[in-house]
C-alpha positions in Angstrom: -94.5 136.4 153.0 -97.1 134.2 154.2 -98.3 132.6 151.2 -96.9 129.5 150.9 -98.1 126.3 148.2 -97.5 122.4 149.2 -98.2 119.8 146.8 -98.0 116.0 147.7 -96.5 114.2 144.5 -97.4 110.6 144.3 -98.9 110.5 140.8 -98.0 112.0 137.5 -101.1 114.5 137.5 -99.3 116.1 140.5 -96.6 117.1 138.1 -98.8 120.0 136.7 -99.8 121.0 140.0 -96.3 121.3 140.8 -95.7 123.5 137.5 -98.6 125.9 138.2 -97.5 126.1 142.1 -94.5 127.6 140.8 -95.9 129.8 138.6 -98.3 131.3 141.2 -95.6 132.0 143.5 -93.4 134.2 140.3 -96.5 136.1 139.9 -96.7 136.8 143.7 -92.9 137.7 143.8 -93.2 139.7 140.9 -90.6 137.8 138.9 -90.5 137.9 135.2 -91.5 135.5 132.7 -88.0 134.2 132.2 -87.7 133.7 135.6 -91.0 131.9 135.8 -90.0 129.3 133.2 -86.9 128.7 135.4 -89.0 127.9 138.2 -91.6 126.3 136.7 -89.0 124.0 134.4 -87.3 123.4 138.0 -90.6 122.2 139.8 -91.4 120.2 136.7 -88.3 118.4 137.0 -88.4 118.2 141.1 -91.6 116.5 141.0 -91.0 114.6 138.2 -87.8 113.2 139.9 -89.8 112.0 143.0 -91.9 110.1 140.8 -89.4 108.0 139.0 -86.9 107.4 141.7 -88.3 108.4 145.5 -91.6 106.2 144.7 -93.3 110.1 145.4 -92.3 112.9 148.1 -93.8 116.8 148.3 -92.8 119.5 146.6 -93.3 123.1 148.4 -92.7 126.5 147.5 -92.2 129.7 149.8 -91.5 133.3 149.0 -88.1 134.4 150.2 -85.8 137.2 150.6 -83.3 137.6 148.1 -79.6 137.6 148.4 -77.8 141.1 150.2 -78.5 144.3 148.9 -81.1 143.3 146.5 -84.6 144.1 146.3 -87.8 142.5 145.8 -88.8 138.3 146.4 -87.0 135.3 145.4 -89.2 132.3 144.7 -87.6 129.0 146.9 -88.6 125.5 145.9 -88.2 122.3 147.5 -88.3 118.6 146.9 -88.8 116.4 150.1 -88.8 112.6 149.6 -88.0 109.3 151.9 -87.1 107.3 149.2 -83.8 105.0 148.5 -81.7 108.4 148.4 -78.7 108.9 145.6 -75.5 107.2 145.9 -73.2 109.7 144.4 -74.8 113.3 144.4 -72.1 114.4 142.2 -72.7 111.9 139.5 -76.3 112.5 139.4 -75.9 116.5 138.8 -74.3 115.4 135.8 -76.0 116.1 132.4 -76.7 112.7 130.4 -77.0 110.4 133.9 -79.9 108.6 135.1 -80.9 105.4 136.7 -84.0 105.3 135.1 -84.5 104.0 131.6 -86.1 106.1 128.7 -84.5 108.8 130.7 -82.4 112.2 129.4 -81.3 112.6 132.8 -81.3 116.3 131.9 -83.2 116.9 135.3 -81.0 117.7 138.3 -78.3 119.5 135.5 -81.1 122.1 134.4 -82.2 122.4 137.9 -78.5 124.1 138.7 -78.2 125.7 135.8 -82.3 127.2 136.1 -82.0 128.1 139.2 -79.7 131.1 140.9 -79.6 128.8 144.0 -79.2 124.6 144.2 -78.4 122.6 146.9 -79.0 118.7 147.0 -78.9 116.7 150.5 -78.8 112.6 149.7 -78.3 109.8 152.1 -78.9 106.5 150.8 -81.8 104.0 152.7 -83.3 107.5 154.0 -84.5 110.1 150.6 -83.3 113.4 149.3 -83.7 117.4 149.7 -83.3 119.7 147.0 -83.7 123.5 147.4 -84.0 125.7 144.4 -83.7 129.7 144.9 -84.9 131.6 141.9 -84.1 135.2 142.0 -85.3 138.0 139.3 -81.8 138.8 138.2 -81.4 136.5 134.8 -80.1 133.2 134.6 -76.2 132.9 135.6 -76.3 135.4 138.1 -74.5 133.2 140.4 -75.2 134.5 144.7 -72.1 133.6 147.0 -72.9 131.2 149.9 -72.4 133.8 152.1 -74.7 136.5 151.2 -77.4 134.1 152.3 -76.6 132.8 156.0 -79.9 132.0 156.3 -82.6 129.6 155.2 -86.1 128.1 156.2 -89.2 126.8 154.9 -92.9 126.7 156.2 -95.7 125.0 155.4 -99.4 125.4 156.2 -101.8 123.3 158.0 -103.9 120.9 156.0 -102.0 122.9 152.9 -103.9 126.2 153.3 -102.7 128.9 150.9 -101.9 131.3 154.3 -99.2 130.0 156.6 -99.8 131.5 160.4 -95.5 131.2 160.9 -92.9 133.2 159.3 -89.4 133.8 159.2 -86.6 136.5 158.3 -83.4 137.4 158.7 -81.9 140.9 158.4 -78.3 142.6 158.6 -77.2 145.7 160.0 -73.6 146.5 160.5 -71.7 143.5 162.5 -75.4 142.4 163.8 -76.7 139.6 161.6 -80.6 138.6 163.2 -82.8 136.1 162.2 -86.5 135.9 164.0 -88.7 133.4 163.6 -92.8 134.1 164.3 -95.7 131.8 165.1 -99.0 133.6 165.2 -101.6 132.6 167.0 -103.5 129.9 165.7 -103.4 129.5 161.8 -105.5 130.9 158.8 -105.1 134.7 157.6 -105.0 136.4 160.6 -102.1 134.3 162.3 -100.7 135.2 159.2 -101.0 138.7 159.5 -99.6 139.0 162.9 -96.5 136.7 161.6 -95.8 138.9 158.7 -96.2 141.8 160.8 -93.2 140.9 162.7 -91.0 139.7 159.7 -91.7 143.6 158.4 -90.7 145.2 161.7 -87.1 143.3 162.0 -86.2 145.0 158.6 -86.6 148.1 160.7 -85.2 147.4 164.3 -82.3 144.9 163.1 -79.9 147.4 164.7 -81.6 147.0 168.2 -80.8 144.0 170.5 -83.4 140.8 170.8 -84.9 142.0 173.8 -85.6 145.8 172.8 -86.3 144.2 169.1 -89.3 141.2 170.7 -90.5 144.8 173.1 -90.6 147.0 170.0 -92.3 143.7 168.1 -94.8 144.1 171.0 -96.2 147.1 170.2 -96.7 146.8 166.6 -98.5 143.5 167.1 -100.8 144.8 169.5 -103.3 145.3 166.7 -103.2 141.9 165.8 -104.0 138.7 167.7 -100.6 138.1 168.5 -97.2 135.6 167.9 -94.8 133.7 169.5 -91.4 134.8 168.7 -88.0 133.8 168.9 -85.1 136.2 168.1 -81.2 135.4 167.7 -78.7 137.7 166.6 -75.0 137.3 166.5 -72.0 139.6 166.0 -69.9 139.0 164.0 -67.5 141.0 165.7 -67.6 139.4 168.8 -68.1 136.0 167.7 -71.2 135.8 170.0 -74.6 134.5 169.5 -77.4 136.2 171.5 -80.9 134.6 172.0 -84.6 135.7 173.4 -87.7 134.3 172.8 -91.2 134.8 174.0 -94.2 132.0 173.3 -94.0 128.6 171.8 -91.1 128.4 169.8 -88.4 126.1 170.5 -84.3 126.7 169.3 -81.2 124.7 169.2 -77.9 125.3 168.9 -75.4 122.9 167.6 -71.9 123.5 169.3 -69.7 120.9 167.6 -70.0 118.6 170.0 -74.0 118.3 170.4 -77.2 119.9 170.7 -77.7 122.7 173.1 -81.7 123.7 173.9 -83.0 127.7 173.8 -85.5 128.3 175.7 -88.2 131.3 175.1 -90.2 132.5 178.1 -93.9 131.8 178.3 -95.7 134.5 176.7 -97.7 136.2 173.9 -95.8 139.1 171.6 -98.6 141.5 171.1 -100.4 140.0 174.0 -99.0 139.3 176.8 -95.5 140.3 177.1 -93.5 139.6 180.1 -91.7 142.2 182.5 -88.4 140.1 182.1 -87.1 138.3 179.2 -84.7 136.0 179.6 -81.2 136.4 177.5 -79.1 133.7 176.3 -75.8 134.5 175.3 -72.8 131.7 173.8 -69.7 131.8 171.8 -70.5 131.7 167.6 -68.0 129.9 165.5 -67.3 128.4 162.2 -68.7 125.2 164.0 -72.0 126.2 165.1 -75.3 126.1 163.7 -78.8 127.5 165.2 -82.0 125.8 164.3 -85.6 127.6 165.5 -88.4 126.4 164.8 -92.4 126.8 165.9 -94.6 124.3 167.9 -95.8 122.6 164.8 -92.6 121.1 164.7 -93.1 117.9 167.3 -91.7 118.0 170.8 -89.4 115.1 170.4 -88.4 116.2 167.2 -84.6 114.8 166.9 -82.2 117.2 165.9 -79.3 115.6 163.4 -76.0 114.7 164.0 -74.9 113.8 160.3 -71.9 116.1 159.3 -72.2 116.0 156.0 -76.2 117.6 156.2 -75.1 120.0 159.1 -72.0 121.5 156.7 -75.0 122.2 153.7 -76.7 125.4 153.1 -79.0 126.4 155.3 -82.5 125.8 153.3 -81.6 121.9 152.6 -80.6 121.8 156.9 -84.3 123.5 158.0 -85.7 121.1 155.3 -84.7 117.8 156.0 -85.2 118.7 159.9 -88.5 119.7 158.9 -89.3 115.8 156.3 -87.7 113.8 159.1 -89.5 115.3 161.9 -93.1 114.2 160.3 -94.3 111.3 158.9 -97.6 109.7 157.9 -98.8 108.3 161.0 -97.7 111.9 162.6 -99.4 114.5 160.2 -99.1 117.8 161.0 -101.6 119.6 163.3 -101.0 123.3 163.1 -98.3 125.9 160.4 -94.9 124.5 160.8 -91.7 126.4 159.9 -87.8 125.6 160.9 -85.3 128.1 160.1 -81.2 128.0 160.3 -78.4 130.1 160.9 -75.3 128.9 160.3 -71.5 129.8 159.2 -70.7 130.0 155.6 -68.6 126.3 155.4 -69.7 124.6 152.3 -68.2 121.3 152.4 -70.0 119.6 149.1 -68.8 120.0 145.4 -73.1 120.5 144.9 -73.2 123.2 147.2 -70.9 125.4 145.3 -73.9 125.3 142.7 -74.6 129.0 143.4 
């Protein structure tokens, strides 16, 4: 799934833009023309919001899996901005409010109903996420939180139509795995060797990291190769297990802080190494894994905010992924974050499903 679509918003002609984004990734997923007019009427209303009340943001749009047991692509769009933020998230989801005058304040409401997925992150003084799944199945299909454990977002350098990084997650039995690839470089054939490896997981997720990065090896011999980072957790066990190979960083929230991952230096595809390292820690209810590749800045500062680190997954790689960049620090290569985390919704928006 490496065609991604990024569109700054900071005037109203960007609004259409937006729109057609949308629309381009239904046709790539395959979705149906109700299900494009969901997406398009939600990116319409995403970027219009950043206009009226974040003073502009960016509105991007991957192609994602869809919930358990269901085939085909999901469309996922989101709405980054580092404007004043909402006061009361719950308020603004309702129908008929707005801050703005002239205004229905129909947008936000016909986001969650539009969309099979919303989630909204706020904090005021510092801007807003929204995340919007759309899935094929018709409007009021509603996905429970925990069918989707997983969420991320990538965006391409200089806003290239092929993203060189990828992610995925899979399940098989008790083992739930989510790998995260970098290819080498960026343009089309970074993103070949990236999407290589997101289509081999759906094949080995019943193998452990290390046999799954060695098996990764060999199919991405043909390609020019990708950094990879692989975590899996049983469910069973209540254990988290981690190996990565390359540039590609994780951390590991354990309730009390931030705990780094480290990969070993290497080249999936490449140049593998004759021992990879294994990382193995206890998984609970208050844990939460972010990986992410080296477009991400080294110092990036992981948050410490409850309230974000309790959202869905999406809105938590997201705003990691806004507040890690700025202008005066553009990005210089494909960026993606992904995150794993416990099914613990604590916000009345997040049951929006």
């Amino acid at each position: 799934m490496s065609r991604v679509w990024e569109v700054p918003v900071h005037d109203a002609t960007r609004v259409r833009d937006a729109r057609i984004a949308a629309r381009e990734a239904c046709d790539h997923a395959g979705l149906a023309p109700p299900r494009t007019a969901a997406a398009e009427l939600v990116a319409t209303e995403l970027a219009t919001n950043l206009l009226k009340h974040a003073g502009g943001g960016r509105i991007a749009v991957n192609l994602v899996l869809p919930p358990n047991g269901r085939t085909g692509t999901s469309v996922q769009v989101f709405s980054l901005d580092h404007g004043p933020g909402i006061a009361d998230v719950a308020v603004a989801l309702r129908d008929g409010y707005s801050t703005v005058n002239a205004s229905l304040g129909a947008g936000l409401g016909s986001c969650v109903r539009s969309a099979n997925a919303f989630h909204l992150y706020s904090a005021p003084g510092r801007g807003t996420v929204a995340t919007a799944r759309i899935d094929r199945e018709p409007e009021g299909r509603r996905t429970p939180a925990a069918d989707v454990p997983a969420g991320g977002i990538a965006i391409a350098l200089a806003q290239a139509e092929e993203c060189g990084d990828a992610w995925t997650w899979a399940r098989s039995g008790r083992l739930l795995t989510l790998l995260l690839a970098d290819g080498l470089g960026h343009g089309p054939k970074a993103a070949h060797a990236a999407g290589t490896a997101v289509a081999e997981l759906h094949r080995a997720a019943h193998l452990p990291p290390v046999e799954i990065l060695r098996l990764l090896h060999t199919a991405l011999r043909r390609t020019r190769g990708a950094a990879i980072s692989v975590a899996q957790v049983d469910t069973e066990r209540a254990e988290l297990c981690f190996a990565g190979v390359g540039n590609v960083g994780a951390r590991m929230w354990t309730g009390d802080g931030w705990t780094s991952l480290v990969s070993h230096p290497g080249t999936v595809g490449a140049y593998f190494p004759a021992h990879v390292p294994v990382r193995r820690l206890p998984w609970g209810r208050e844990n939460l894994l972010v990986v992410h590749s080296d477009g991400l800045p080294s110092r990036w500062i992981p948050p410490e905010d409850p309230h974000l680190l309790g959202h869905d997954p999406s809105v938590v790689a997201a705003t990691i992924l806004r507040d890690a960049g700025s202008p005066a620090r553009p990005e210089r290569d494909d960026t993606s974050v992904a995150v794993l985390a416990p099914d613990r919704r604590t916000s009345a928006h997040d049951s929006h499903l």
